[in-house]
N, C-alpha and C positions, 0 to 999 in steps of 0.2 A: 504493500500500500504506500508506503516512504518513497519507492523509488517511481513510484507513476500517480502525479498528482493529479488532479481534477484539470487545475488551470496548466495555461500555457505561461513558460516562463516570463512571459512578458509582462502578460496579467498578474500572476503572482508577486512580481516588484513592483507592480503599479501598486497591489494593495497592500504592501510592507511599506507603504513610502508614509507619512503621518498625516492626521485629520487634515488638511485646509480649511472645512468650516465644519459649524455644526454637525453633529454626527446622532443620527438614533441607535441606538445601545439600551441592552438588558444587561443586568447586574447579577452575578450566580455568587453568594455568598453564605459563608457559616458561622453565619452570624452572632454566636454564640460561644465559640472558643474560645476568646480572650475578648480582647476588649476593644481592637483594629478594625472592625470590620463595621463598628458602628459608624466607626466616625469616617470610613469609605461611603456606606451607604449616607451620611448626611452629606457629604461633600460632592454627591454625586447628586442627590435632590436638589441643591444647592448652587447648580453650576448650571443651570438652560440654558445661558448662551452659549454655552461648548457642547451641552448633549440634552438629547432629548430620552429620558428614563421610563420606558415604556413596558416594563414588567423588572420587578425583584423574584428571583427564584431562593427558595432558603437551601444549601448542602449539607451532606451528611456530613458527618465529622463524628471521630471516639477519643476522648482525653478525660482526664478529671473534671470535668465537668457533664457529660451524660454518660449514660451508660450501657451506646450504643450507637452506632450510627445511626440508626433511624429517629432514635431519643434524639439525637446530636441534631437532626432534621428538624425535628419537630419544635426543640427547642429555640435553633436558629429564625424557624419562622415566628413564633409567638417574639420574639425580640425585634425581626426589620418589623413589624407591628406598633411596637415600644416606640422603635424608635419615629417609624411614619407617626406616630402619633405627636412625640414633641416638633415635628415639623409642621404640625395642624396641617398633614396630607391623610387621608383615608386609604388604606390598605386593602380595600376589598376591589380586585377588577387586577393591582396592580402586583400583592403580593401571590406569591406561589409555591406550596410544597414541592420539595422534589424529589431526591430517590430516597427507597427506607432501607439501603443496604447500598455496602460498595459493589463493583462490579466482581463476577466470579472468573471473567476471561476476556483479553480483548476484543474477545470478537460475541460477548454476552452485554447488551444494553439492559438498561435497569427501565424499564416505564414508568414513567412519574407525569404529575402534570405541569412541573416545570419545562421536560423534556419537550411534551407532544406544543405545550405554547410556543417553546423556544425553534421547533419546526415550522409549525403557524404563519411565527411573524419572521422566519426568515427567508419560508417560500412565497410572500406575500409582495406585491408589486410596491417598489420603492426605488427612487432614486439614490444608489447606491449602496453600497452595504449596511448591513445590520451589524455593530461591534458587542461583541460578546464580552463583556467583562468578567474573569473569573477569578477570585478572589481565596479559592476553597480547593479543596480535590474536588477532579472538576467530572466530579462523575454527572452529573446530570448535561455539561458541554457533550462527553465523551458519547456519552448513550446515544443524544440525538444526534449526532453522527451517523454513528452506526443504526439507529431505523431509518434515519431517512440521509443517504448518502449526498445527495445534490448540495444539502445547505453548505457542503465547503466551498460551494463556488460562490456564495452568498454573504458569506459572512466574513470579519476578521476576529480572531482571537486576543485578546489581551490577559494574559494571564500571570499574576503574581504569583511564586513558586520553581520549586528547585535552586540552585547552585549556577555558579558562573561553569561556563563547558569545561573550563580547566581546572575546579574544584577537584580534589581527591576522591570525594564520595558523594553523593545528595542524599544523605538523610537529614530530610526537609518536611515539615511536615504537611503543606499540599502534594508536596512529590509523591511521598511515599507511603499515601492514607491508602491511596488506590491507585497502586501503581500499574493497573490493568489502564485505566481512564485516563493517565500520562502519559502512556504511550501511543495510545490510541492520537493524542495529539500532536505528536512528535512524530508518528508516522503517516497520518491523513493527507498530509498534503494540503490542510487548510491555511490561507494565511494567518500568520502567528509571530505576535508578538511574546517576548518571552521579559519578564523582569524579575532578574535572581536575586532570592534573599541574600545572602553574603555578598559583602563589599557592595553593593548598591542600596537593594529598599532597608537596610540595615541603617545606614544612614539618615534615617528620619527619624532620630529620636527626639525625643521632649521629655520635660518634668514636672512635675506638680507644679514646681513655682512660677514657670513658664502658663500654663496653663490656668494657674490663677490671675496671670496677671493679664492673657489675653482673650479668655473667653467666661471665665465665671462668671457669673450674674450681669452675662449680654442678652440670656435669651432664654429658653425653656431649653431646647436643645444643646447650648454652650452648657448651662447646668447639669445635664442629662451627662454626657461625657464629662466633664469635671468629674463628677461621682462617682462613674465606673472606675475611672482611670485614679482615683486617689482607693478606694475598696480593692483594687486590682492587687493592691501590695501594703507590707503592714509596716514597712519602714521608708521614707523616703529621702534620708538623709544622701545626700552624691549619688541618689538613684534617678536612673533614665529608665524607658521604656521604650520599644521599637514603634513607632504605629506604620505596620507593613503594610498595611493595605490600601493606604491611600496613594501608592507611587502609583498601582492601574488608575485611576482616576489622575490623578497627577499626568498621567503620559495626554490623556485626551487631551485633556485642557491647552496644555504648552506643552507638546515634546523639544521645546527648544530647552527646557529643564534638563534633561535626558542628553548624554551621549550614548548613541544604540551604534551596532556596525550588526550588516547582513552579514549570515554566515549559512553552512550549511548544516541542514539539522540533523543532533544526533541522536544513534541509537540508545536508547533506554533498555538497560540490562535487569534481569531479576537482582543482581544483588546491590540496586540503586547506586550505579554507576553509570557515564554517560563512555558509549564508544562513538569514533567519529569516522566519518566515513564522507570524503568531499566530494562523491559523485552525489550524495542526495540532494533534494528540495532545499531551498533556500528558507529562512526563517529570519526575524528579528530580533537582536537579544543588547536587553540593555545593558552600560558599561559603570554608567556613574550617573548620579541625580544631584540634583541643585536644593539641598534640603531647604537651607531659607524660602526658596522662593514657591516651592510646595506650600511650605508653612503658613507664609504670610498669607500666601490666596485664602489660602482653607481659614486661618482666622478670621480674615477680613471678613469672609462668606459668614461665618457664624455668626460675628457683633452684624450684621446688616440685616437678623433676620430680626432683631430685637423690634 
């Protein structure tokens, strides 16, 4: 599947190249892992003039916090709810369960109705692509793939997760939740942007004191994150926190943020290593980010909804 994409190479760098205007984009997030993926989804409600946010899907995910991927599902969507709520947007129409289990094989799709929506609206007449933002192990990306094959000629991927290609290993944790549904995307042939946690979206940290001083008591929602993100940890003395998941959102908006270089994509091994092989499909994969100016957007956006 890796070595025979859908598009022709031509097409395929056409849609590696970055938004020039507005873009509609769906959001596949697990919502509930930590405490990053809120303040992705506000930052993404939050941003119209760069994207139009036209379904949240919630992902599985298994950590100490449920007690199961499909709990982990469950719970991520009862949270983008939470959080559409302190953005006084309504949640029903936009939010979306998705799969209640990781994938068993790359070539085994999970049905969800994140899945069959995210097929919907990306075989559905539109002026250029559909960008898929994924945030999570991206099994519910992965699934609608594989039922409905076409949408990779439709759609781009943006997806936070794994390691730089020259990392040692990727145990990462969208990587390597379902690493059936990683691969799946590293070998489709879809366009695909790729932004590695180490040495890039790593770089986005902040602190409680940083964050008291730029968004508490701006808004319902600046208070909403303050909260999490001070609950999140019991000491915060010289402590930082990543918040990884606003670099996908981050790319939309400005990839002039972003140093990315096309490369070709690589194979994903069972034992969450990447091999390379430079006759495959081209992909994007980012280098470095411009953390200030990630930051500033995303606060300014929050004090403006006061």
């Amino acid at each position: 599947m890796g070595n025979n994409p859908k598009l022709s190479s031509a097409a395929l760098l056409e849609r590696l190249e970055p938004p020039a205007a507005k873009v509609a984009m769906v959001l596949d997030t697990d919502t509930y892992n930590e405490i990053d993926d809120q303040f992705a989804v506000a930052y993404a409600m939050l941003s119209p003039a760069s994207m139009e946010v036209e379904a949240i899907y919630a992902a599985p995910f298994h950590n100490n916090r449920s007690s199961g991927p499909g709990d982990g599902m469950e719970k991520s969507y009862e949270e983008i709810v939470r959080v559409l709520d302190r953005l006084g947007r309504e949640a029903k129409g936009l939010a979306h369960k998705g799969s209640g289990s990781f994938m068993a094989s790359a070539e085994t799709p999970v049905e969800s109705p994140a899945a069959q929506d995210l097929i919907r609206r990306a075989m559905a007449d539109r002026d250029g692509p559909l960008y898929v933002v994924a945030i999570g192990a991206p099994t519910n990306v992965a699934s609608a793939i594989l039922i409905e094959p076409r949408i990779v000629e439709r759609i781009v991927v943006v997806w936070l997760g794994g390691h730089p290609h020259t990392w040692h290993d990727v145990e990462e944790f969208n990587f390597r939740q379902d690493l059936h549904a990683t691969r799946v995307l590293f070998d489709s042939g879809v366009p695909f942007v790729q932004i590695p946690c180490m040495l890039v979206a790593e770089q986005l940290r902040t602190t409680l004191a940083e964050l008291e001083a730029c968004i508490k008591d701006t808004s319902a929602i600046g208070d909403y994150l303050f909260g999490i993100f001070r609950d999140y940890h019991d000491d915060h003395f010289a402590w930082s926190k990543v918040v990884w998941d606003i670099s996908a959102i981050g790319w939309l908006v400005n990839a002039g943020w972003f140093s990315t270089e096309v490369v070709p994509s690589p194979i994903v091994t069972d034992q969450c290593t990447y091999s390379r092989d430079g006759r495959r499909h081209l992909m994007r994969v980012a280098t470095h980010v411009d953390r200030d100016g990630v930051f500033r957007d995303l606060f300014t956006k929050i004090r403006s909804t006061a």
